[in-house]
C-alpha positions as CSV (number, residue, x, y, z in Angstrom):
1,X,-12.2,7.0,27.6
2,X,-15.7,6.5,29.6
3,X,-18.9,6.0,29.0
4,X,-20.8,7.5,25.8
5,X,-17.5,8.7,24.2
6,X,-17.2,4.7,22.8
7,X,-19.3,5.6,20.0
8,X,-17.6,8.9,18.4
9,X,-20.0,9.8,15.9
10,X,-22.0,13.1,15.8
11,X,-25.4,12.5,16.5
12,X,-26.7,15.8,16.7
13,X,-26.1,19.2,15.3
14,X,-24.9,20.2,18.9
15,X,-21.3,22.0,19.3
16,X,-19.0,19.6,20.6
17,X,-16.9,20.4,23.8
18,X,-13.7,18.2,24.4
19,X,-13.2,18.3,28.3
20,X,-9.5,16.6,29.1
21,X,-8.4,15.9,32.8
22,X,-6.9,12.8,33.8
23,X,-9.5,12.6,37.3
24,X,-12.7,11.0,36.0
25,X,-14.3,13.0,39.2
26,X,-14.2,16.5,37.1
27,X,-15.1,14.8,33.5
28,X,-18.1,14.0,35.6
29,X,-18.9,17.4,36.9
30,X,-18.2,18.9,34.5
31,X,-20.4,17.3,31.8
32,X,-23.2,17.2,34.7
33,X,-22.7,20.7,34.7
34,X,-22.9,21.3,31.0
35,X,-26.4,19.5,30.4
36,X,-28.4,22.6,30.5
37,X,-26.3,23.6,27.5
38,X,-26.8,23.1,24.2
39,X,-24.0,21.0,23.7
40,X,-22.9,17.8,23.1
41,X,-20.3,17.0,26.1
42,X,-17.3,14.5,25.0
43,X,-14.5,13.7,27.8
44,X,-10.6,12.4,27.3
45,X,-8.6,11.4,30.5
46,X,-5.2,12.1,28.6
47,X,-3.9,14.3,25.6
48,X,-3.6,11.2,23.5
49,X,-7.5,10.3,23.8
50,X,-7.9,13.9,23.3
51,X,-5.7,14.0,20.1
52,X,-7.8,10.6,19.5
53,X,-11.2,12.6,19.7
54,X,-10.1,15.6,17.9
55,X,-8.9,13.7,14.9
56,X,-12.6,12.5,14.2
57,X,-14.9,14.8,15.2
58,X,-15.3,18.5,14.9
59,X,-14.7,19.9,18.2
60,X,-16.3,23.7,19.1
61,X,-14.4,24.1,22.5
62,X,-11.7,21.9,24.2
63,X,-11.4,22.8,28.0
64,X,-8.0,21.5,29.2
65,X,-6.3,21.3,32.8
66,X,-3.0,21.8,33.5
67,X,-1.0,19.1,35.3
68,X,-1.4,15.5,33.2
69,X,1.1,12.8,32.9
70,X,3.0,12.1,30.2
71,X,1.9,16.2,28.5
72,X,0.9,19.2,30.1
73,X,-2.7,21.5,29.2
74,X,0.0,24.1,27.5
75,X,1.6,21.6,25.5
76,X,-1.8,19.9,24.1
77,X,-3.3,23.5,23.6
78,X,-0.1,24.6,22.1
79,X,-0.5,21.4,19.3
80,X,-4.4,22.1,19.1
81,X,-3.4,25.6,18.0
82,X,-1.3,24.4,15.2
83,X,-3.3,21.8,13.9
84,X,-7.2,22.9,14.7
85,X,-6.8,26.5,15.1
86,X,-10.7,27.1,15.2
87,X,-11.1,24.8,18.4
88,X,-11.5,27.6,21.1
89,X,-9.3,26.4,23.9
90,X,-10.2,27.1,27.8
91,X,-7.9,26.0,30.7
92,X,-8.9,25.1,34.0
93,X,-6.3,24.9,36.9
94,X,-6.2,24.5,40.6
95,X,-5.7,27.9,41.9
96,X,-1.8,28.2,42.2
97,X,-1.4,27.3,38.3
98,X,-3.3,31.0,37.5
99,X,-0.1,31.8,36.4
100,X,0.1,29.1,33.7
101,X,-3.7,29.9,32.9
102,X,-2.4,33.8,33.0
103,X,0.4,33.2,30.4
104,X,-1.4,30.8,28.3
105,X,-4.1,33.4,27.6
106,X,-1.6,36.2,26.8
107,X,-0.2,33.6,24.4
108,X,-3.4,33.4,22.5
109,X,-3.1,30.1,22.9
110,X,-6.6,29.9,25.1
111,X,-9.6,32.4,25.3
112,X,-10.5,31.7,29.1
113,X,-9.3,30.1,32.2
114,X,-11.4,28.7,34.5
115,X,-9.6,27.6,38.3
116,X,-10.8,24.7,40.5
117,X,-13.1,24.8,42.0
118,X,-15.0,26.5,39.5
119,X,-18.0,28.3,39.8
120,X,-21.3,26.3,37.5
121,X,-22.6,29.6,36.2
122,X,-19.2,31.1,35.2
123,X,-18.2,27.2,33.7
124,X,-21.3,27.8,31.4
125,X,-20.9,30.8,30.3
126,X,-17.1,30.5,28.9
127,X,-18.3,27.4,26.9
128,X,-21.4,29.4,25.3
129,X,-18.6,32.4,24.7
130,X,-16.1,29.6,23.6
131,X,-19.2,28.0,21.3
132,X,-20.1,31.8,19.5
133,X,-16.3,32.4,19.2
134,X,-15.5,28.9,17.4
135,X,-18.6,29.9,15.5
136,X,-17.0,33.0,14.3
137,X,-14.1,31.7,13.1
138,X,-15.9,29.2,11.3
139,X,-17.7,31.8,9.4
140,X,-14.2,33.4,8.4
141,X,-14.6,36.6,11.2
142,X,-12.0,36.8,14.6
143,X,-8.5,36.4,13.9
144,X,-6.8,33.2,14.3
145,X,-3.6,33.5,12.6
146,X,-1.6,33.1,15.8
147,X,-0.9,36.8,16.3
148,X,2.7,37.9,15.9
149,X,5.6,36.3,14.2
150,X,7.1,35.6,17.4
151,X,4.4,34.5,19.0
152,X,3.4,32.4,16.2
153,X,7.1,31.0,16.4
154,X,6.5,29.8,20.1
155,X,3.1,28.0,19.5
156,X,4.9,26.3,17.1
157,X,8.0,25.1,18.8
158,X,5.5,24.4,21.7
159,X,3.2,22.2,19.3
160,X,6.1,20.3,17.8
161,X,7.5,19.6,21.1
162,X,4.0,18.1,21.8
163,X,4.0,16.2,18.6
164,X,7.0,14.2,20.2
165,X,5.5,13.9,23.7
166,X,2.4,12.5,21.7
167,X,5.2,9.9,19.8
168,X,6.5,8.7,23.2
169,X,3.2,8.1,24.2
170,X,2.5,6.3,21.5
171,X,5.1,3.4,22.1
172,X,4.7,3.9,25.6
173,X,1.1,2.4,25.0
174,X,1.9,-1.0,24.5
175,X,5.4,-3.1,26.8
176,X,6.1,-4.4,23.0
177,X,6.3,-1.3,20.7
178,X,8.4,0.4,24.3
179,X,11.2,2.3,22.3
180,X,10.2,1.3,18.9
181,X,9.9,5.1,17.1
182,X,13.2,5.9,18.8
183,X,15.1,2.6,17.6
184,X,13.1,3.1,14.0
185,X,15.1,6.7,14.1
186,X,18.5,5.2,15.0
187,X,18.1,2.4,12.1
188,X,17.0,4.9,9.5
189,X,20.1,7.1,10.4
190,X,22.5,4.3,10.2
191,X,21.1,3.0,6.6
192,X,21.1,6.6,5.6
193,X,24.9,6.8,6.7
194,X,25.4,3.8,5.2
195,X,24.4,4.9,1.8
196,X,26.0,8.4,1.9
197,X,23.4,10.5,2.4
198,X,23.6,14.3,3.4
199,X,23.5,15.4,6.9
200,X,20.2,17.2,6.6
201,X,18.8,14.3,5.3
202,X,20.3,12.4,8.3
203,X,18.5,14.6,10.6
204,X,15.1,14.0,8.5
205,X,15.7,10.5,8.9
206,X,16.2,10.9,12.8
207,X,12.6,13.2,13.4
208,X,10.4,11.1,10.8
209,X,11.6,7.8,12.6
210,X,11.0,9.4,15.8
211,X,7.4,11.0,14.1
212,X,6.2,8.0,11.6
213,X,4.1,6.4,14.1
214,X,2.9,9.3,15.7
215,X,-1.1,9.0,14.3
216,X,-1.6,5.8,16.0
217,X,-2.3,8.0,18.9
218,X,-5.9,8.0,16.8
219,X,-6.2,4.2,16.7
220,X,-8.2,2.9,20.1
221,X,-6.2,0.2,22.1
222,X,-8.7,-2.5,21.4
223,X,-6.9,-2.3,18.1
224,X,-4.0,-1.4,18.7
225,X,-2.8,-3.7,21.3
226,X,-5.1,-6.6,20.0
227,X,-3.1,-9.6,21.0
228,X,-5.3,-11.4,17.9
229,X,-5.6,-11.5,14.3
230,X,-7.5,-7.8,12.7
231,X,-10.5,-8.1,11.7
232,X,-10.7,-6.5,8.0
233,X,-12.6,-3.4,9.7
234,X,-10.4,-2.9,12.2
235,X,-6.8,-3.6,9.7
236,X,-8.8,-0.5,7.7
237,X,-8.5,1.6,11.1
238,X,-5.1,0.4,11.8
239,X,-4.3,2.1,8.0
240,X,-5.5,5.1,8.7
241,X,-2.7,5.9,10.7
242,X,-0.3,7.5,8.6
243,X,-2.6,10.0,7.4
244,X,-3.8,10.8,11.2
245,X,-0.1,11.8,11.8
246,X,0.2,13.7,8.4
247,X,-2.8,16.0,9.6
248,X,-1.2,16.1,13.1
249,X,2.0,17.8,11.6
250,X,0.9,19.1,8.1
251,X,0.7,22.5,10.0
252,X,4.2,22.4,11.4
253,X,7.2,23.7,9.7
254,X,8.8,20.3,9.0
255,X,10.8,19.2,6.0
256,X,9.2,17.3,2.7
257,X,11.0,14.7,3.9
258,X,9.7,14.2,7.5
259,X,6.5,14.7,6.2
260,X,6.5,12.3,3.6
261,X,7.8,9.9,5.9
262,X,5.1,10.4,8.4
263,X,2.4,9.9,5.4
264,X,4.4,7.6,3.2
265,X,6.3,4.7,5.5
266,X,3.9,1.9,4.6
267,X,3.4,2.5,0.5
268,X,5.3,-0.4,-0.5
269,X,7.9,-0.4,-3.8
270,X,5.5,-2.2,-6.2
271,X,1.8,0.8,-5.4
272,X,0.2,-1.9,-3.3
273,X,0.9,-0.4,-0.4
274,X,-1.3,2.6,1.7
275,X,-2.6,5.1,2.1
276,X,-2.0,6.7,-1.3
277,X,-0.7,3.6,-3.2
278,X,2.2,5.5,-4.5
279,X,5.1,3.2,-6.0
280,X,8.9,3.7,-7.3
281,X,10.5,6.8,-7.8
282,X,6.9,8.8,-6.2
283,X,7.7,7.6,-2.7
284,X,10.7,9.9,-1.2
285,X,14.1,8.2,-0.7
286,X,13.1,8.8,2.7
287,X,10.3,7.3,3.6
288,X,11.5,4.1,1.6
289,X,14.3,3.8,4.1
290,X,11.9,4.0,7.4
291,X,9.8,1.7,5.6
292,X,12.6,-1.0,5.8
293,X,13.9,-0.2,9.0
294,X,10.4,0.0,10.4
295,X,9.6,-4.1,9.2
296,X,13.0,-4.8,10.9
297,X,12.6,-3.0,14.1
298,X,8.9,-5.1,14.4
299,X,10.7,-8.4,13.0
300,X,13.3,-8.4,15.6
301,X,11.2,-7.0,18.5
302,X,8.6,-9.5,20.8
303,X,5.1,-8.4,20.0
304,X,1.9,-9.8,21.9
305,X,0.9,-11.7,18.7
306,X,4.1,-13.5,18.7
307,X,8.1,-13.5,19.5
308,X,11.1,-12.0,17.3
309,X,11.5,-13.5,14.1
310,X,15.2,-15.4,13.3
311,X,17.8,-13.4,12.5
312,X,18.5,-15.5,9.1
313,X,14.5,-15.7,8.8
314,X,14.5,-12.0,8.9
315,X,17.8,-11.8,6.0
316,X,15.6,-14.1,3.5
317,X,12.4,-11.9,4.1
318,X,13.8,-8.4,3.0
319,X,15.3,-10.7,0.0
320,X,12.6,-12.0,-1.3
321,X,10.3,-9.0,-0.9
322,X,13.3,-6.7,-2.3
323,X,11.4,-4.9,-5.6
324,X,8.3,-5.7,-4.2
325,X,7.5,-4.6,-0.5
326,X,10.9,-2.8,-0.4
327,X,13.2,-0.5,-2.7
328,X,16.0,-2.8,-4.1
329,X,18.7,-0.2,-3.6
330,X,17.6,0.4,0.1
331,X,17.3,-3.4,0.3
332,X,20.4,-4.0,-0.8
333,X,22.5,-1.6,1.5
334,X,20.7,-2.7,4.2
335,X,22.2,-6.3,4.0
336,X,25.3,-5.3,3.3
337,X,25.2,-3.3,6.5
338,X,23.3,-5.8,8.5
339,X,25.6,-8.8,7.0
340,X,28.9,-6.7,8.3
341,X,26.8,-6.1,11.3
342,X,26.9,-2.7,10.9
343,X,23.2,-2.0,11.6
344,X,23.2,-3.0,15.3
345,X,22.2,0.1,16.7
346,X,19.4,-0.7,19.2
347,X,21.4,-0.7,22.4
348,X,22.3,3.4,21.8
349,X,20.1,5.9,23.7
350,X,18.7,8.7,21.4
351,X,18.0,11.9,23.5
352,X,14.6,13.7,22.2
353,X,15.3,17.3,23.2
């Protein structure tokens, strides 16, 4: 992220527009362009800062272009729809996307499109449009329910396909954690085989691995790929992280199970654990397996901070913090299964569709 957008606190009672292209040459422009306006300009040069930004401050108007790496403008509108369906979304595209632009606003999914280059005048006026519209819905008029039920249906396919874009990025962040969510899922799906669960609960085991690490897309990578020990301050960031993903999702027509997995994979057996210091029986079956498999995935992976942990190391761990950290029955098929080395899974490819 450049320049003022380190510090993301609200200074002002200004609308906030979220401008997201990956060329820091048009962030420029365009908040150049935007200074007669009374608003307060904040710029992301991916989808992920832009989830990052939108997860702590109240953004009026996001304008989004098209073609970025790793997620396209549709997807991230398409996920901004679901989870902050008062941001009024504009799209700006180089002339032959107009199409894109074209279907995204017939989709409901944007209010304007804007095409490169753009015109100053006409840039200003869609983000004072964009402001009084946000402003509107704010104060309960406009509709933003998503219009019909199959429309509403694609937005949300579109948005969970962006969740998992946003989860590949995640990983994708830092060489270490390369794979991690996907090898979390394969674990979680082998214990849950293991211990006889039912296929739907396989398959919740299998998106919430592939989800549980999803709101570290709000952590900034001077924490998140700190090669040091956390400062308390920024371990408290760190934690926020499950419920980041929780809001990311809680608009999505996932299963209790995937969500509670999301929110729930760091509450530890004994309530010491976060965010909601649940214990026993309150955390879902679910989310006390990922929790497991999670710790080994990290314990036998290299990180920055150090390498991966001995394999007999590892066994003694889960032991001694079985009943404590972990649930004793998970704990307990998981060595059986990792003692009849049953629990190698790591070299499988898992095919996110």
């Amino acid at each position: 992220m450049v320049m003022e957008n380190d510090k993301l606190e609200q200074v002002d009672d200004d609308p906030i527009v979220l401008i997201v292209d990956d060329e820091e040459a048009i962030l420029l422009a365009v908040r150049r362009q935007l200074r007669r306006s009374q608003v307060k300009v904040v710029v992301a040069k991916s989808p992920s800062e832009a989830i990052s930004v939108l997860s702590q401050q109240d953004v009026a108007v996001m304008i989004s272009d098209y073609m970025m790496p790793g997620m396209n403008g549709l997807e991230l509108l398409a996920l901004v729809r679901r989870r902050w369906p008062k941001v009024v979304g504009i799209m700006m595209t180089a002339c032959d996307d107009i199409r894109v632009a074209a279907d995204a606003v017939n989709r409901n999914l944007v209010k304007a499109f804007l095409t490169k280059p753009w015109d100053s005048e006409v840039l200003r006026r869609s983000v004072e449009d964009g402001v009084r519209n946000h402003k509107a819905l704010m104060d309960g008029g406009g509709d933003d329910a998503g219009g019909s039920q199959a429309l509403a249906r694609e937005i949300e396919l579109q948005a969970t396909s962006a969740a998992f874009a946003l989860a590949r990025a995640v990983d994708a962040r830092d060489e270490y954690t390369h794979r991690h969510s996907e090898k979390v899922a394969l674990y979680a799906v082998a214990l849950g085989k293991a211990m006889g669960l039912p296929d739907v609960v396989l398959e919740d085991l299998r998106i919430g691995g592939l989800l549980h690490d999803l709101g570290k897309i709000g952590v900034p990578d001077q924490i998140l790929l700190k090669p040091g020990k956390l400062t308390d301050e920024e371990y408290a960031v760190i934690k926020r992280h499950p419920q980041i993903g929780a809001s990311i999702v809680e608009p999505m027509k996932f299963s209790e199970n995937i969500h509670g997995i999301i929110r729930h994979h760091h509450e530890n057996y004994d309530g010491t654990g976060y965010p909601d210091g649940l214990g026993g029986g309150e955390i879902l079956l679910a989310a006390r397996i990922v929790h497991l498999v999670d710790a080994y995935e990290a314990m036998t992976s290299n990180r920055v901070y150090r390498d991966a942990c001995d394999p007999e190391y590892i066994r003694k761990e889960f032991l001694r913090c079985r009943g404590s950290q972990f649930d004793p029955q998970v704990t307990d098929a998981f060595v059986v299964e990792l003692d009849a080395g049953r629990i190698e899974v790591a070299g499988k490819k898992l095919i996110i569709e």
